[in-house]
N, C-alpha and C positions, 0 to 999 in steps of 0.2 A: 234135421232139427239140431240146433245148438246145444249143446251140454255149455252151461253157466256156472261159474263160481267166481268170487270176488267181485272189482268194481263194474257197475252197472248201470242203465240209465233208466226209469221207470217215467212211460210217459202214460198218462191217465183221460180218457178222452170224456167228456162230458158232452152226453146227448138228452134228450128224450126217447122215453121209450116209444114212441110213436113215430120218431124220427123214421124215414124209409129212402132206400137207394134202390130204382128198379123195381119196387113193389115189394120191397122182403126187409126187413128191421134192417137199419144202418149200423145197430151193434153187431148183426150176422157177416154182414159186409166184410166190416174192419177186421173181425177177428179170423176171417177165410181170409182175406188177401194178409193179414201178420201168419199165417198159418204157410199160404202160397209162398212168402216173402219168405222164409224157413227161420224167423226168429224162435228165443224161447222159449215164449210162453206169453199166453193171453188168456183173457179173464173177465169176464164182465156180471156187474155189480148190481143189483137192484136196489135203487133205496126205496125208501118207505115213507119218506117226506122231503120237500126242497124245494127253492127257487130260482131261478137264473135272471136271465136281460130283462125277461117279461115282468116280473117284480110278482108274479101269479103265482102263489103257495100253493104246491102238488103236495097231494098226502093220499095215504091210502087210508085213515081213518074217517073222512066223508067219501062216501058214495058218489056223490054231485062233483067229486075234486080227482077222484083216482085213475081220472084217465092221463095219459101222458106222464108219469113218474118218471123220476131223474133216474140215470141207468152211467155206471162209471164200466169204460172199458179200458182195463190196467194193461201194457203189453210190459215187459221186462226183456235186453237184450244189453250188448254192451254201447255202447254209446256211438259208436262208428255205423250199425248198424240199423241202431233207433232215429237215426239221424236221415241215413240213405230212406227210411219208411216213409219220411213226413213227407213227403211230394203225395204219396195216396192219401194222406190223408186230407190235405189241400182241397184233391180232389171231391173228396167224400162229404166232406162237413161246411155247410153252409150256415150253420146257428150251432154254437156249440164254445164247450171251454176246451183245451187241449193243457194241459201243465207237463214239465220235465223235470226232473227230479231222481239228483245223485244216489244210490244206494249200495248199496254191499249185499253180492249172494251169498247164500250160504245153500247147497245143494245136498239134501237128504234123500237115503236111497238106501233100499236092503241089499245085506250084503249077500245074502243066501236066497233072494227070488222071494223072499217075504215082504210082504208093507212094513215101513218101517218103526209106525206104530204098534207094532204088534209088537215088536223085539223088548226083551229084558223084562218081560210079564212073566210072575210066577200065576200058581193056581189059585192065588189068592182073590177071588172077586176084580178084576183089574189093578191089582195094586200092582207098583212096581217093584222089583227089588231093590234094595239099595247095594 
C-alpha cells in the first residue's frame, strides 16, 4: 500500500448500486482490484438521492424509487498511478460517470499507536485542550 502525502489525483467513479460485475456489486469490484492494484486508498459513497443519463430521480425517501441509488467510488493515489488504473476501469463500467481531479494529501496518523482522534483530549467531556 502507498503511504500518500501531497499532490494527488482523485478519481471518483459514478455507478449504480445495482450496477454488477460477475454477480457481486461493481463498487466491490473496483474497489478489490484499486486494493489488488496497491493504490492508496478507496472509498465508496452511498448517496441518498440522484440522477444520471436516464434523467430517472433515485432517492431513498419513496419506497417505489430506492432501488438502484447512486453509489460514488472515490480512489485517491498520485497521478501516475491513477492513470496506469483507468484501463480496469474501462474494463468495468459500461454506464457510468468516472471524473479526475487534482488534489493535495495531507496524511494523519498517531504518533504513539493511538487514533489520531483521540490525541490532545483532556478529561474534559471531549473537549480539546488548547
Amino acid at each position: 500500500m502507498t503511504r500518500l502525502t501531497g499532490s494527488a489525483l482523485r478519481v471518483t467513479v459514478y455507478v449504480g448500486e445495482n450496477d454488477t460485475w460477475h454477480h457481486k456489486p461493481l463498487y466491490t469490484e473496483i474497489v478489490h482490484r484499486a486494493h489488488a492494484a496497491g493504490l492508496a486508498g478507496a472509498s465508496v459513497f452511498r448517496g441518498i438521492e440522484g440522477f444520471g443519463a436516464s434523467s430517472l430521480i433515485h432517492t431513498s425517501r419513496l419506497l417505489s424509487l430506492s432501488e438502484d441509488l447512486p453509489v460514488a467510488v472515490v480512489i485517491v493515489d498520485t497521478e501516475t498511478r491513477v492513470r496506469e488504473f483507468l484501463p480496469q476501469l474501462d474494463e468495468l463500467i459500461t454506464e457510468g460517470l468516472v471524473t479526475l481531479d487534482g488534489c493535495e494529501v495531507i496524511r494523519y496518523g498517531g504518533r504513539d499507536g493511538t487514533r489520531g482522534a483521540d490525541q490532545g483530549r483532556t478529561g474534559m467531556k471531549g473537549k480539546k485542550s488548547l
